[in-house]
C-alpha positions in Angstrom: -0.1 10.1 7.5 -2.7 12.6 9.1 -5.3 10.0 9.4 -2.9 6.9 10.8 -1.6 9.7 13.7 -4.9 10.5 14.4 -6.1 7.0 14.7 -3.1 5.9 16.7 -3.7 9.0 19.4 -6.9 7.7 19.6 -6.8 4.1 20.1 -3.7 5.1 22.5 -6.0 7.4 24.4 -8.4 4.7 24.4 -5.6 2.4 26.2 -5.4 0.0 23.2 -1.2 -0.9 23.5 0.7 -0.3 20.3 3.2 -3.0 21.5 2.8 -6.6 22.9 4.7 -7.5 26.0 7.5 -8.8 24.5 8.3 -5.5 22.5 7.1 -6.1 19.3 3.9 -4.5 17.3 0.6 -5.5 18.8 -0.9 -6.9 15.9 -4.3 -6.0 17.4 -3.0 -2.4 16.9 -1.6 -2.5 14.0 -5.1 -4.7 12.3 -7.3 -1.9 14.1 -5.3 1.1 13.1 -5.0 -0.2 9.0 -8.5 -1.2 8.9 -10.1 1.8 10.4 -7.5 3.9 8.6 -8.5 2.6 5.3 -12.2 3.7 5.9 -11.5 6.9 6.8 -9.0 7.7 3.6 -11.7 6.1 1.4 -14.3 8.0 2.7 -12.3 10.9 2.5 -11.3 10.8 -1.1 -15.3 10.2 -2.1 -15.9 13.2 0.2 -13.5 15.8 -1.6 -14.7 14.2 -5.1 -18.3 14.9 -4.2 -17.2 18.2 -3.3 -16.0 19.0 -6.6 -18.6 17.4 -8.2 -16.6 14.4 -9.9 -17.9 10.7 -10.4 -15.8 8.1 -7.9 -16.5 6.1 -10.8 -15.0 8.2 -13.9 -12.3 8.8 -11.2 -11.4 5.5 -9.9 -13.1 2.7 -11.7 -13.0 4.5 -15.3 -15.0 3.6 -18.6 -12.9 0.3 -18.7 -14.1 -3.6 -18.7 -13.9 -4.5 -15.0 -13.3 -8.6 -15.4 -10.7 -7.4 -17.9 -8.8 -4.9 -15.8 -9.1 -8.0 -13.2 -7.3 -10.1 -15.5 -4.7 -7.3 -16.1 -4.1 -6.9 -12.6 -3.8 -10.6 -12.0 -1.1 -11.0 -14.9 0.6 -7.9 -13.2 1.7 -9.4 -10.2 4.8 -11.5 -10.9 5.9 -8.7 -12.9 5.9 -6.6 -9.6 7.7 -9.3 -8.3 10.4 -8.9 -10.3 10.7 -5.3 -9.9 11.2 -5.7 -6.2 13.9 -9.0 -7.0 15.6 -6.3 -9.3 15.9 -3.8 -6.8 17.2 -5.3 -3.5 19.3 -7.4 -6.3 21.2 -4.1 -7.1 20.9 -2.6 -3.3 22.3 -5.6 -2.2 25.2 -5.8 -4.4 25.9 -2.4 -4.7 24.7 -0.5 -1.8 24.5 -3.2 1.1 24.5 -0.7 4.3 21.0 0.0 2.9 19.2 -3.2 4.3 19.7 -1.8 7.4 16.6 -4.1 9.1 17.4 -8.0 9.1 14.0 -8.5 10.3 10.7 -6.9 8.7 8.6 -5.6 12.2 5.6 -7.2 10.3 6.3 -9.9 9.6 7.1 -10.6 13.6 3.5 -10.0 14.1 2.6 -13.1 12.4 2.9 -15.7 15.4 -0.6 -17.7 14.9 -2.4 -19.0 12.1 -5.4 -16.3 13.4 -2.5 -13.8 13.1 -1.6 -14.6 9.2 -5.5 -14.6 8.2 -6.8 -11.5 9.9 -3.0 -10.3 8.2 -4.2 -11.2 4.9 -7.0 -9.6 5.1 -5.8 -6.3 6.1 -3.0 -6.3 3.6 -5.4 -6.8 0.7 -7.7 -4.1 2.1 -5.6 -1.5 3.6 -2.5 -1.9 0.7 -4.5 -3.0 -2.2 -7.9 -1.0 -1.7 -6.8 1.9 0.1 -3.9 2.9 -1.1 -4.9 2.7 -4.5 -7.7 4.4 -3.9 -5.8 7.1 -2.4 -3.1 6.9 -5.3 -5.7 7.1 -7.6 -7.2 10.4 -6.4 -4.2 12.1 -5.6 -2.5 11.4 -9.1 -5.8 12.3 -10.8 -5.5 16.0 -8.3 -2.2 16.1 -10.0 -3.1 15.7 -13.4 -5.7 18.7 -12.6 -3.8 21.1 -10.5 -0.5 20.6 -9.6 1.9 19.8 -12.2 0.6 16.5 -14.1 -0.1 13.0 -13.7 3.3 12.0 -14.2 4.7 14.4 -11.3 2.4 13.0 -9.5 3.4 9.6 -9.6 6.8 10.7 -8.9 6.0 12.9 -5.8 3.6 10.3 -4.3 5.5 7.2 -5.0 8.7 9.2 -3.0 6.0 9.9 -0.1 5.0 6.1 -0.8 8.5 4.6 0.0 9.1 7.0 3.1 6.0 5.4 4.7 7.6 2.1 4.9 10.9 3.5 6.7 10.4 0.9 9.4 11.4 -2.0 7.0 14.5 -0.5 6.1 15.9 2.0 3.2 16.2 -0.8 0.9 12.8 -1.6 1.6 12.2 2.3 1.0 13.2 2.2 -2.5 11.7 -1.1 -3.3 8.2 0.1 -2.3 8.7 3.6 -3.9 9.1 1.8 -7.7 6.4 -0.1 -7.0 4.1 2.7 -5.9 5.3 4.4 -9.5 4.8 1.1 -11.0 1.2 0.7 -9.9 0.9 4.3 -10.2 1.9 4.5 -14.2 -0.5 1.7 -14.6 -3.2 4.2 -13.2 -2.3 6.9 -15.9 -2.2 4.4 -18.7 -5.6 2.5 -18.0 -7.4 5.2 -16.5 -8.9 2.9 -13.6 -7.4 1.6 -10.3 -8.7 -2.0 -10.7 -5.8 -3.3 -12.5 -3.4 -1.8 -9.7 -5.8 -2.8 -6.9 -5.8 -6.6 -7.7 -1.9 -6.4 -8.7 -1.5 -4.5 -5.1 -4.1 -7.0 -3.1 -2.3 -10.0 -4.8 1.4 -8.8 -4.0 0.6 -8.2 -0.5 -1.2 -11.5 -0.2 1.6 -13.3 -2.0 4.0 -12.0 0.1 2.3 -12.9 3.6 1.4 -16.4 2.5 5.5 -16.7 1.3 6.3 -15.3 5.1 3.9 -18.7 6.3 5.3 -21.0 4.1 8.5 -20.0 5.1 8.1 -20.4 8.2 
């Protein structure tokens, strides 16, 4: 959150819009902001580790088989899938005043072809890479400092969910279990590969099922 707030005073001091003319998200914005964001909590996370003098790699990648993790993240992804179906399944049935947005504000930035690709991209990046990454590091602080790796999947899969308040609560508590998802999967394998490929390939899946649709 510190990072995106600082970026977005920035690029706004710059005079870089944060909406089109129409009223919706620039997606220029929004690209710039997610990219350059990602750099900065990446770089970041290697900075504090350094500072503690911890390997990235015992951190992140772990003493795992990396085209095996690959594989494991890859056979992950229609299983997060489902979690998601399950979950607006029971919102919708049970508690329907919680999709309180009919129309995802990303998705409305996808109005070209141009728009969907450089979208891809970021998704895979600034979901899949970064916020694994970031997962990762702050679960692994957890497990140090601050209670255990479980609590922290807990806390940072809550802080998870309230990040994506603009899509709507049911959207909240759709992308909090799969934060804990991904993040459990961290705990268990000891290496963010798996959840970075299950993470890229959800968000990718997801934008190319938005193109399709449409």
């Amino acid at each position: 959150f510190p990072t995106q707030l600082l970026l977005i005073a920035v690029l706004r001091g710059f005079g870089m819009p944060l909406q089109a003319d129409d009223g919706a998200l620039n997606p220029k914005f929004v690209f710039t902001v997610s990219l350059l964001d990602a750099a900065l909590v990446i770089g970041l996370v290697l900075l504090f580790l350094r500072a503690h003098h911890e390997s990235a790699r015992d951190v992140l990648i772990g003493r795992v088989r990396v085209l095996r993790e690959v594989f494991v993240g890859i056979a992950l992804i229609p299983l997060a899938f489902f979690v998601v179906v399950f979950i607006m399944a029971l919102v919708l049935t049970y508690l329907p005043q919680l999709h309180n947005v009919l129309n995802n504000p990303l998705e409305n930035m996808l109005r070209t072809r141009s728009d969907a690709m450089i979208f891809a991209v970021v998704v895979m990046i600034s979901g899949g890479v970064r916020e694994e990454v970031q997962r990762g590091f702050i679960v692994h602080r957890f497990g140090q400092y601050l209670g255990g790796g479980v609590f922290g999947v807990l806390v940072y899969s809550a802080l998870f969910g309230l990040g994506h308040f603009e899509q709507g609560y049911d959207a909240m508590i759709a992308t909090g279990a799969l934060g804990a998802f991904w993040g459990f999967v961290y705990l268990r394998r000891g290496s963010i590969i798996a959840p970075v490929v299950s993470h890229a390939g959800f968000n990718l899946a997801q934008v190319l099922k938005h193109v399709a649709l449409r």
